[in-house]
N, C-alpha and C positions, 0 to 999 in steps of 0.2 A: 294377892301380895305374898303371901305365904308360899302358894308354889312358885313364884319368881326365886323369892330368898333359895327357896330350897337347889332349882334350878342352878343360882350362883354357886353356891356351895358346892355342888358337885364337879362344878366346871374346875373351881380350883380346885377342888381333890384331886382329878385329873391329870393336869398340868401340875401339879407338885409331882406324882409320880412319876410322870415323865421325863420332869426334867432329875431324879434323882435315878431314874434308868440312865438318862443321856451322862450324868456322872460319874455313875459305875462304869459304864463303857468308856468316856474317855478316860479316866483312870487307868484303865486298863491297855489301852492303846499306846498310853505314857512308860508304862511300864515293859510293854513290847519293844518300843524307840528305847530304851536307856539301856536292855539288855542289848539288844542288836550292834551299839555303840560299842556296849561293853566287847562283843566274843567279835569285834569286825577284822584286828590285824589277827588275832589269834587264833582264830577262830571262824573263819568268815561262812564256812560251810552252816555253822550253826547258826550265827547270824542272820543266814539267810531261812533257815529253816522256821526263825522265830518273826522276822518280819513279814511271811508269808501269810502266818499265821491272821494278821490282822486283815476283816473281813472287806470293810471300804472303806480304805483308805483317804479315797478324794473326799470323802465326810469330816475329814477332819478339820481341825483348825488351819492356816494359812501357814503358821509355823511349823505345826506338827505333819504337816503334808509335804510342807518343803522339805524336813529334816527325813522324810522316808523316802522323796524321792533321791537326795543326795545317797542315804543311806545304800537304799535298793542296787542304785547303779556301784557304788561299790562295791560291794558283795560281790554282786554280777560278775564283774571285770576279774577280784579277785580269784572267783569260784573259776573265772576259764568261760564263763557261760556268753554265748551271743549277745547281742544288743543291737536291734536291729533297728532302731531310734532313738533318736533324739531328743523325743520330744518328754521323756520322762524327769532327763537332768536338767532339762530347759526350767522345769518349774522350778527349781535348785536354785536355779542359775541366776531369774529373774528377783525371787524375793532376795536372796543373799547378795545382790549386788548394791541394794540401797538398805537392808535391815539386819545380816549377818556380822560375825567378826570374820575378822582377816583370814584367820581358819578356816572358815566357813565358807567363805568368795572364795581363798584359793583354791579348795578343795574342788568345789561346783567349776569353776572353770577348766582345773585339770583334767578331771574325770570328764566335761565335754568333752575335751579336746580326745582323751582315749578314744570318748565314741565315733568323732568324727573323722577320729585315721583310722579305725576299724571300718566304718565305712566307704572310705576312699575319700573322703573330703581332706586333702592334706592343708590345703590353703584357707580353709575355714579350720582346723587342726591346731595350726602354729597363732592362727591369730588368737584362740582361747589358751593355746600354753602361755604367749605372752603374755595376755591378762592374768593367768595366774602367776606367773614371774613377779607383774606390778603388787601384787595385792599377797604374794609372800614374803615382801620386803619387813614387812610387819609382824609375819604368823611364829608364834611359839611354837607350836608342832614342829620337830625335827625333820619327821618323816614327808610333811608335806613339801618341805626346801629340798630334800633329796631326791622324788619321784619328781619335780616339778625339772629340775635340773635335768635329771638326766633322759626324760622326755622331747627334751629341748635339743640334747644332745645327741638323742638315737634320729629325729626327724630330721636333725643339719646335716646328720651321717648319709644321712638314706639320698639326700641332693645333691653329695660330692662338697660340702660345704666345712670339709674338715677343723679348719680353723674357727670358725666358733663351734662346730662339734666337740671339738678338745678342750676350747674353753670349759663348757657348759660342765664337759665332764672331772674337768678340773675342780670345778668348783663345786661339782659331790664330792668330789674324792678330800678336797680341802675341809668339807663339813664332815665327812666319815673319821678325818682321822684326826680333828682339832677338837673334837668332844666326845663324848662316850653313847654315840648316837645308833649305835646298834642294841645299846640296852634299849633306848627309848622306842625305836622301832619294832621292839619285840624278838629280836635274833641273836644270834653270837659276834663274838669280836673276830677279826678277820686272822687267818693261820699266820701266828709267832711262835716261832719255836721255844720249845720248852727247855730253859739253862739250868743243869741240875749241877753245876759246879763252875767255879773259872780257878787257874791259876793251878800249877803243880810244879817243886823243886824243881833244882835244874838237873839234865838225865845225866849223869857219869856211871862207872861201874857199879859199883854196891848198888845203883837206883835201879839201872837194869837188873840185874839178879834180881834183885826184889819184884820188878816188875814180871821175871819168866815164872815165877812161884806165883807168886800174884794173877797171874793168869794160867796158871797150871789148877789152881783153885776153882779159879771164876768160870773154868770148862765144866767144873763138877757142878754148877748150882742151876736149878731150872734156866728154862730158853725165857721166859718174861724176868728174870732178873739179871741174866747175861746182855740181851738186849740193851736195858737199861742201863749198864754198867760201859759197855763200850760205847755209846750214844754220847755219854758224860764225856769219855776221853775221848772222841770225836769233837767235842765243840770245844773242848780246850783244846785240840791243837789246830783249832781253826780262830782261834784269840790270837794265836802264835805265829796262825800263817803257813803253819805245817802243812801245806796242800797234800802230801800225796801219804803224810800219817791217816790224816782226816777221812782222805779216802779209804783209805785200807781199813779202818777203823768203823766207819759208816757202814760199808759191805758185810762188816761179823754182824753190825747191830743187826742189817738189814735181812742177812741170813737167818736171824734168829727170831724173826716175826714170824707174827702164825696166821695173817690174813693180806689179800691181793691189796685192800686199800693202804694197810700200812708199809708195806713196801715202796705203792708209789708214794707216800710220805716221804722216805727215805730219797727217792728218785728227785724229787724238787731240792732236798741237801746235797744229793749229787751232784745237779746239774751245777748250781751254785760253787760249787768248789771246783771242778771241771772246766766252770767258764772261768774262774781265776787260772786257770791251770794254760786256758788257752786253745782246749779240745774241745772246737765248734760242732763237729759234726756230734761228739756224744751226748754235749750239751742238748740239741736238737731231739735226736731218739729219746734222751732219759723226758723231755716235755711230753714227747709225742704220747709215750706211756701213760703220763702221769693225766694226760688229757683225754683217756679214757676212762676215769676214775670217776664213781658216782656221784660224789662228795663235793659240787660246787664250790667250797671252800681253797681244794687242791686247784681245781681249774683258774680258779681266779686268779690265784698266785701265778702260776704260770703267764697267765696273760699281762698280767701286771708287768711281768719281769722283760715278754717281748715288746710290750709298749714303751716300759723305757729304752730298750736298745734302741729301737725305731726312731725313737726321738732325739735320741743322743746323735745318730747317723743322720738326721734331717730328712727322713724319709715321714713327712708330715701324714699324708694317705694310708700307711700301712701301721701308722702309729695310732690314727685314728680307730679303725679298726681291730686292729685288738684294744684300743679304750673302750672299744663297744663291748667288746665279748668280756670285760673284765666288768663292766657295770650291770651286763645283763646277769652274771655271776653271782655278784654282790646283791642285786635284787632278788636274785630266786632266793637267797639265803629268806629273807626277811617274809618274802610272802609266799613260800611253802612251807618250808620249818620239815623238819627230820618227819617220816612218818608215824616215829611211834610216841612221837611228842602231839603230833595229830590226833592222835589214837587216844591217849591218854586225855586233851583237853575237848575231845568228844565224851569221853565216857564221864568226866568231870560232869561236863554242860547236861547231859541226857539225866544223870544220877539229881542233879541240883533241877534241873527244870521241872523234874516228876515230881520233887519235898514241894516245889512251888506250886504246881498245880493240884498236887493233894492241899497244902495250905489253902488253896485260892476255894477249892470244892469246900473242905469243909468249915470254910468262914462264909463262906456265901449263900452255902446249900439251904438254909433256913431262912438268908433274907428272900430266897427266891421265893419260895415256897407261898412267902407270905406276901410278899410282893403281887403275884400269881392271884392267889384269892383275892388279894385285895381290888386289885385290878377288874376280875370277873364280878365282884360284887359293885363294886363303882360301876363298870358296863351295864350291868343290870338294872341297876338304878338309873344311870342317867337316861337306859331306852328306854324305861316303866316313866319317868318325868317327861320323858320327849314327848312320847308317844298321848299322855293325859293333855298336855300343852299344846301340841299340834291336835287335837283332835277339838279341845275348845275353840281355838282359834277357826280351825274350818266350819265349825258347827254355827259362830257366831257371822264367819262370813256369808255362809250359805243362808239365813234368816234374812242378811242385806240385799243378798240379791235377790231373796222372793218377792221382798219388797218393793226394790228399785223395775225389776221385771211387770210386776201389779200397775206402774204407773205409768211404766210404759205402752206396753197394751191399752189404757183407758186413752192415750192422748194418740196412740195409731189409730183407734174406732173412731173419733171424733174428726182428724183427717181425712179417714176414708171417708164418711160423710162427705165430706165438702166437697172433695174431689171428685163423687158421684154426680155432687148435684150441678158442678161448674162442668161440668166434663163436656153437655151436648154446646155448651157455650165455646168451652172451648175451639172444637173443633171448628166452630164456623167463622170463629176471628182467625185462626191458621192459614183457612182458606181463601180468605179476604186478604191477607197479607202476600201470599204467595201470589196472588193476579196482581197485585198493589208492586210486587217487587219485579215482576215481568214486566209490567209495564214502564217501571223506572228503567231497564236497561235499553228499550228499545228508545226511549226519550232519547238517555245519554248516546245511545250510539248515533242516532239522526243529527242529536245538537253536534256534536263533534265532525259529522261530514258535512253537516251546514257550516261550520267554524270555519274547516279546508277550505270548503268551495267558498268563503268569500272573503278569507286571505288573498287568493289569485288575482292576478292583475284582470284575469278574464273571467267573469262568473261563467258562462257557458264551458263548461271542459268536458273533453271527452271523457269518451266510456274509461279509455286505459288509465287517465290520471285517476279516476273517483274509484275505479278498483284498487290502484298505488294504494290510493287515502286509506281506505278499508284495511288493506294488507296491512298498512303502518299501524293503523290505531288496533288492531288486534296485537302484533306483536309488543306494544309498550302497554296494553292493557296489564291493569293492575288484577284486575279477578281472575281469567282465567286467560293469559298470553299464550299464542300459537304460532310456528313457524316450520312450515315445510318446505325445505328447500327446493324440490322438485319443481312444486307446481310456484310457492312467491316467491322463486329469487328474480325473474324476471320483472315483476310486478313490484318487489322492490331497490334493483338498480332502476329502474322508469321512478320512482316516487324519489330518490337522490339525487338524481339527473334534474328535476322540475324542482325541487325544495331547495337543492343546496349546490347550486349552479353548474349541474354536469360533474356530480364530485364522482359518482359510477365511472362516467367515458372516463375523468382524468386519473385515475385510480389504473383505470384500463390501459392507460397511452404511456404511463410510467413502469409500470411492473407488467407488461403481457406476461409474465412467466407465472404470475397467478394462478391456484388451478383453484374450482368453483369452490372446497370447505374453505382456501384460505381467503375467498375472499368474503364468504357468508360472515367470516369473522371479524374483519372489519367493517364489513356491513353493519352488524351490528353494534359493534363499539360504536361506529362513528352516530347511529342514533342514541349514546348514552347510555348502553347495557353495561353493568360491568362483567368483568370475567366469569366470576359463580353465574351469574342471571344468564350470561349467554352459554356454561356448561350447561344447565338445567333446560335450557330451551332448545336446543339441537337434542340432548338425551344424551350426551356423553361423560366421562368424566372430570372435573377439573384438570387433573397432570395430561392428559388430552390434547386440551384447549392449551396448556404451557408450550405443549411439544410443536403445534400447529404457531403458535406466536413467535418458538424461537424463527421456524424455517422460514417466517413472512420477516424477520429480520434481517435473517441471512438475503433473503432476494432484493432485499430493499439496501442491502450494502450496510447495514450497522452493523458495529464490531462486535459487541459483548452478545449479542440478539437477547437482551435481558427483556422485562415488559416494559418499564420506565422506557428506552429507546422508542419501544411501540409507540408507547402514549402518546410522546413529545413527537414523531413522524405522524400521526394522524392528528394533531393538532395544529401542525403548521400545514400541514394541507386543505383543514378545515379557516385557519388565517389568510390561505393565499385566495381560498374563497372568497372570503368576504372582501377584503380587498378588492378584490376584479370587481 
């Protein structure tokens, strides 16, 4: 009793460890998933660096494993990285469609849908962007109505399906510019120019003077304050309408920059004032420039500005088109982010990850420690219990079987006796039996050929019928039935012909095109074989005997030559017998 109790004991010792191992671990896996959450728009390189981290994954819970597969494949997508299945979002996909928020579903569906236009699936593609269309009609995240949309919008582009392509892309552009949804997404607000004044007197003389002094000055003060200063009277004389001030005005600003991107800055307030002015072709050049410019910001504007001409002209196809180049613009903004914005919420993440895992070392370092011992003395003990407990038990068993063995041995000698002494007896009734059972066969065989012979309307029959007889009662014999074609089939068309009134000749007068297996096969039947007994009695296989029954169908003129046809064609033959 005592080493039971103890036995119990240890067992739960055991099992409490482990399940406060299996706590610490998932803890900890919770804590991977929340970070991962955290660095995924901002961060996603990191992101990914910290959900890798967790060792198995599919160990988790049903929640926690679906939130790393959604997690995972974004990252992924964002990182730039392949995805060469499916089958990772799918687990996303499935729990989040009946246990997820809106968030959640649209999310898993979009990112499908990524994977399977990356893979070429465009038509399993659009059908997951849909689903996530339905199930963002609900979601608070900004971000996921904007990628949802304009997924929807690059895929109708890519089929020539302009017009909902421009929807779709309308209706990002309608959410980018109706709330402040570039904060929320993590990036900058889209390029407006900077108004560092409006409004100046009206020009007469004394204003001029004043203004050649006034920029007799303004040549004297650094290039980043000249810049700025003529920029300002640039856009007030473009409140005013003054096209060709504006220009002249923009050009000093633009001379007085000290880098290629800010230039083309100035190139997009060119162009803009140039196309009021009416001058297409310079308008054109100043884009062309400006669309070499690193700065997606710049690029988008520009495509912005041919999408509305395009549309203003009803050139629906060319307007799409650059709606595209203006969306994919607007998205590199959000999910690249400047590099040294990159740089810095790296060196953040790596700086903070290290406090965390020096934190996690030394809060933990002691429980392990102790954990560890504790664990190796619990092992030790429970094999030192095992080991005393299985060893009684075998010892107790082993005592039963000496036992059970003792008694069995005393009741084998005492059989073997008997056996010795019955043994000469036996033998000699075996022998008696075996003459006794010879003899029973030759009875039954004589009584059976006396049966035939005085069925007959004639007792005297010749030799060939009583051989027939013989041949017949061997093949329906029930102990050991024998049929060789060669030598009884003549001996039993002669025993059908005398029994069952020339049914061989009429067999013969109807089908000549018989050849001798198919008719050994009706021979058979017709004395009551069924099909298995006559496979087994020729020594072939049943499908054999099917094959042989269809082609005596075929010659006999039935349609289907199924066996049922058989039966009922050798039953009305055996009918027309007895009739006659």
């Amino acid at each position: 009793m005592i080493k039971k109790r103890s036995f119990i004991l240890l067992s739960v010792w055991v099992v409490i460890i482990g399940c406060f191992n299996v706590a610490c671990s998932g803890e900890k896996h919770t804590s991977q998933l929340s970070w991962g959450k955290y660095y995924l728009w901002n961060a996603p390189d990191s992101a990914f660096q910290i959900l890798r981290t967790i060792p198995s994954p599919e160990k988790l819970s049903k929640e926690e494993y679906s939130l790393y597969a959604l997690l995972m494949t974004q990252v992924m997508h964002r990182c730039g990285q392949e995805i060469s299945s499916d089958s990772l979002i799918d687990i996303a996909v499935k729990y989040y469609s009946s246990h997820g928020t809106s968030d959640e579903k649209a999310s898993a569906f979009l990112y499908k849908g990524y994977v399977l236009e990356s893979l070429g699936k465009d038509n399993e593609a659009i059908y997951a962007y849909k689903q996530a269309e339905e199930a963002v009609k609900s979601a608070k995240d900004l971000r996921i109505h904007f990628l949802v949309y304009v997924a929807l919008g690059h895929i109708n582009g890519r089929y020539a399906h302009y017009e909902q392509s421009v929807g779709y892309y309308k209706k990002a552009l309608d959410l980018n510019l109706s709330v402040p949804s570039w904060k929320a997404m993590g990036g900058s607000s889209a390029f407006i120019p900077l108004y560092l004044g409006q409004g100046t007197p009206r020009y007469n003389e004394e204003v001029k003077l004043v203004q050649d002094k006034f920029f007799d000055i303004v040549n004297r003060m650094d290039f980043s304050t000249q810049e700025k200063i003529y920029y300002r009277l640039a856009l007030v004389e473009k409140d005013k309408k003054n096209w060709n001030e504006a220009v002249s005005l923009l050009k000093q600003a633009q001379e007085r920059t000290s880098t290629a991107e800010a230039r083309r800055g100035y190139d997009i307030e060119l162009a803009e004032v140039y196309k009021k002015l009416g001058k297409g072709a310079t308008v054109d050049s100043l884009r062309v420039e400006v669309l070499k410019s690193s700065r997606p910001k710049l690029r988008a504007s520009v495509y912005k500005d041919m999408y509305r001409e395009m549309q203003a002209k009803g050139f629906e196809r060319e307007a799409a088109l650059y709606m595209q180049h203006y969306i994919n613009e607007l998205e590199l903004l959000f999910t690249s982010g400047s590099r040294a914005e990159l740089l810095e919420i790296e060196k953040k993440y790596d700086y903070s990850a290290v406090l965390r895992q020096s934190n996690d070392y030394r809060s933990r370092w002691t429980i392990t420690i102790l954990i560890t011992i504790a664990s190796v003395c619990t092992l030790a003990l429970l094999l030192w219990g095992s080991w005393k407990f299985f060893r009684y038990q075998k010892l107790d068993i082993l005592r039963n079987y000496k036992k059970d063995a003792s008694i069995l041995q005393e009741q084998i000698d005492t059989l073997q006796e008997q056996i010795e002494e019955n043994q000469g007896e036996a033998k000699n009734l075996q022998e008696q039996m075996q003459a006794l059972e010879e003899e029973k066969k030759n009875k039954e065989l004589r009584i059976r050929q006396l049966e035939v012979t005085f069925r007959s309307k004639h007792i005297s029959l010749p030799v060939e019928t009583v051989e027939a007889a013989q041949t017949y009662l061997r093949i329906v014999s029930k102990e050991n039935p024998r049929y060789n074609p060669a030598e009884d089939r003549a001996k039993l068309e002669h025993w059908l012909n005398v029994s069952r009134h020339r049914w061989a000749d009429r067999l013969e007068a109807l089908y000549p095109s018989l050849t001798n297996n198919e008719k050994d096969i009706c021979f058979l039947f017709v004395l009551g074989l069924g099909f298995d007994d006559i496979a087994d009695l020729l020594g072939v296989q049943a499908r054999s005997v099917d094959r042989v029954v269809y082609r005596i169908c075929r010659k006999m003129g039935l349609g289907q030559g199924s066996k049922e046809e058989f039966v009922a064609q050798i039953n009305r033959m055996g009918e027309c017998a007895t009739n006659k």
